[in-house]
C-alpha distance (Angstrom), angle and dihedral (degrees) to the residues before:
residue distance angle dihedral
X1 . . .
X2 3.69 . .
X3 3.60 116.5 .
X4 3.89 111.9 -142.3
X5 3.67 125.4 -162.0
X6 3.93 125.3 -179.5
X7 4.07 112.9 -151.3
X8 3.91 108.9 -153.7
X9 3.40 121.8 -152.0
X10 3.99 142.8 142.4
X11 4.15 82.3 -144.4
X12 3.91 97.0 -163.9
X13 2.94 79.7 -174.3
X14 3.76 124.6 -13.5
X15 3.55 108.9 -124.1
X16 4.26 134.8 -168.6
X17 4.04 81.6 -91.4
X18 4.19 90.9 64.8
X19 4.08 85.8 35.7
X20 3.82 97.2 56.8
X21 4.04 93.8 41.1
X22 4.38 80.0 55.2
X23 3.77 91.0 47.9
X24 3.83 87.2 48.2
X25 3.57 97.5 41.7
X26 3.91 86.7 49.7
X27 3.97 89.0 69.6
X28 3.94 86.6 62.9
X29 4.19 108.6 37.5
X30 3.28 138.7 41.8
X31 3.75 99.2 -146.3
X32 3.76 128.3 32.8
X33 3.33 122.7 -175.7
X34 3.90 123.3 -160.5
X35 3.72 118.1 -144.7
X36 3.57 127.0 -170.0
X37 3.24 120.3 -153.4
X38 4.33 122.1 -137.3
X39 3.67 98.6 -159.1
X40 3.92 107.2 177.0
X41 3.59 92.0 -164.1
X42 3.85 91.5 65.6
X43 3.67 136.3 64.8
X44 3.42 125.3 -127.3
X45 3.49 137.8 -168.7
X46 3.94 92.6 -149.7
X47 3.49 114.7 47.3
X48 4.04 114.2 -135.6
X49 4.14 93.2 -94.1
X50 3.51 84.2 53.1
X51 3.81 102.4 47.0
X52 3.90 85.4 40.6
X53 3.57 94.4 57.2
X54 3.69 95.1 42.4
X55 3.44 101.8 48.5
X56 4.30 90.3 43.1
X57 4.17 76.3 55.3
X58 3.67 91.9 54.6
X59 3.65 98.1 44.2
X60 3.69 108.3 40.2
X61 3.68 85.7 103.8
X62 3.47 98.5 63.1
X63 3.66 117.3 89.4
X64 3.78 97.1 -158.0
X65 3.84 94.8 51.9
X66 4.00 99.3 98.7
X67 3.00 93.9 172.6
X68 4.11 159.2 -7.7
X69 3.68 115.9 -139.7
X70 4.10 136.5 170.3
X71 3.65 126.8 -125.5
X72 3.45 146.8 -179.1
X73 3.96 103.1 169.2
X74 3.49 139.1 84.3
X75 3.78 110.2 -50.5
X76 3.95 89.6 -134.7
X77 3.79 87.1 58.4
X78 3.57 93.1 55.1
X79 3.72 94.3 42.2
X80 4.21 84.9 61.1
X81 3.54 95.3 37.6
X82 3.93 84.1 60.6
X83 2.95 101.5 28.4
X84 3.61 103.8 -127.1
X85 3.84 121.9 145.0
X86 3.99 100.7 -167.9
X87 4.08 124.4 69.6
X88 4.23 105.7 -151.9
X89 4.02 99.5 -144.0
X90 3.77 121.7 -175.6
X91 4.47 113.1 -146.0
X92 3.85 115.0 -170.1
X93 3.71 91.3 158.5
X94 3.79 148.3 32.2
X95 4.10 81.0 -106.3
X96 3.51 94.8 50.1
X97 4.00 79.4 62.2
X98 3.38 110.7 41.3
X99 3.99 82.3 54.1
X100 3.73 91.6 50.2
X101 3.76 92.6 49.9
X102 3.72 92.8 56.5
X103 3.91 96.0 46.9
X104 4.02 92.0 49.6
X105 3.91 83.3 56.3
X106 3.21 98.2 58.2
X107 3.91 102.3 29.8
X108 4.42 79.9 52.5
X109 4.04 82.9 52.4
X110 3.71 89.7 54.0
X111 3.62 108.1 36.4
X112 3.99 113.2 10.9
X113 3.94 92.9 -167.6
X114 3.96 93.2 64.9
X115 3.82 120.9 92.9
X116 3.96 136.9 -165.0
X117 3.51 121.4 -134.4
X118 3.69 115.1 -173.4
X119 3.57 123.5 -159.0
X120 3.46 115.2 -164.5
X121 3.81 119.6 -133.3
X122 3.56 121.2 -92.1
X123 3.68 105.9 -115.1
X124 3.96 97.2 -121.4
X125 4.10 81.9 56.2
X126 3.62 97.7 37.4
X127 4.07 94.0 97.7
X128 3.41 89.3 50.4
X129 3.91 126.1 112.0
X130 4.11 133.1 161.9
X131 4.14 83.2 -126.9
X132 3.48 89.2 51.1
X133 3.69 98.3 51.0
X134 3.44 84.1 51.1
X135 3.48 101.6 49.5
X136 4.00 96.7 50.7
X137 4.03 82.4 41.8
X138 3.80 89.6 57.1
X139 3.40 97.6 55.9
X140 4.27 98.2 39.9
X141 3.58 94.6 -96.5
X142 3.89 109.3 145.7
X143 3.60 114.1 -114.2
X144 3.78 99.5 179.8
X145 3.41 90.0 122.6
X146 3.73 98.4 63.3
X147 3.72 107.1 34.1
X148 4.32 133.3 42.3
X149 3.53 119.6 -103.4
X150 3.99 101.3 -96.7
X151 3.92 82.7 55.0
X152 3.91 97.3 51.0
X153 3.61 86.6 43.4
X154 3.82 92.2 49.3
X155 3.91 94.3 44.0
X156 3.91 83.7 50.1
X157 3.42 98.8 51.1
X158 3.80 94.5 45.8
X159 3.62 93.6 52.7
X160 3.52 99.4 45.2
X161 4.19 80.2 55.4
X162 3.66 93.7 50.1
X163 4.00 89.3 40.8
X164 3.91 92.8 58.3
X165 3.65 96.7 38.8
């Protein structure tokens, strides 16, 4: 039997914190699925083409990444819909948890069958956030370190847009 995890994310961008949970969570199922959530109610730098497309560019590499898909539903929906019975979580911080906690209540609520598996963040990627790549981005500070190439690029290419606007 195929285990099937879902790993939720809005992934604005994805950095080498979201790939090394993946690679990680690779070890354990034989499917992942990446879903991207569209919440309205948020700004994002990326738009969801955009974070689709980079994160598909990120992943192609990894055999147990099925697929990449958008959403802006209930997670347990999606979960069913794909049938996937594991959530992939990433902690880096006693926030990160209490957060967690709370959403595996209610997701357990809604849809006993799904699980939460949290991988704690590697400590070289531990610092790192998709707000705070952006935020040293914004201002020209080089985030090489902390995203892949088609993402630096990306992130330069949309400031430099914003920057001249």
């Amino acid at each position: 039997m195929k285990k099937i995890a879902i790993y939720p994310g809005t992934f604005d961008p994805i950095t080498y914190g979201h790939l090394n949970i993946i690679t990680r969570a690779m070890k354990i199922f034989n499917i992942i699925i990446i879903a991207i959530f569209n919440n309205s109610d948020k700004k994002t730098l990326f738009n969801i083409q955009e974070r689709k497309k980079l994160v598909e560019i990120t992943t192609k590499h990894f055999k147990s990444v099925e697929k990449v898909i958008n959403f802006n539903n209930l997670l347990v929906n999606i979960a069913k819909k794909e049938n996937a019975n594991y959530v992939i979580r990433g902690i880096r911080s006693s926030l990160d948890c209490e957060y967690e906690i709370n959403m595996f209540r209610a997701n357990k609520v809604l849809y006993p069958k799904l699980e939460h598996m949290l991988f704690f963040s590697s400590l070289e990627y531990s610092c790192i956030s998709s707000t705070l790549v952006k935020e040293i981005s914004k201002y020209n500070g080089d985030v090489k370190k902390y995203v892949p190439k088609s993402v630096y690029h990306a992130l330069l290419k949309k400031y430099k847009n914003i920057k001249n606007y």
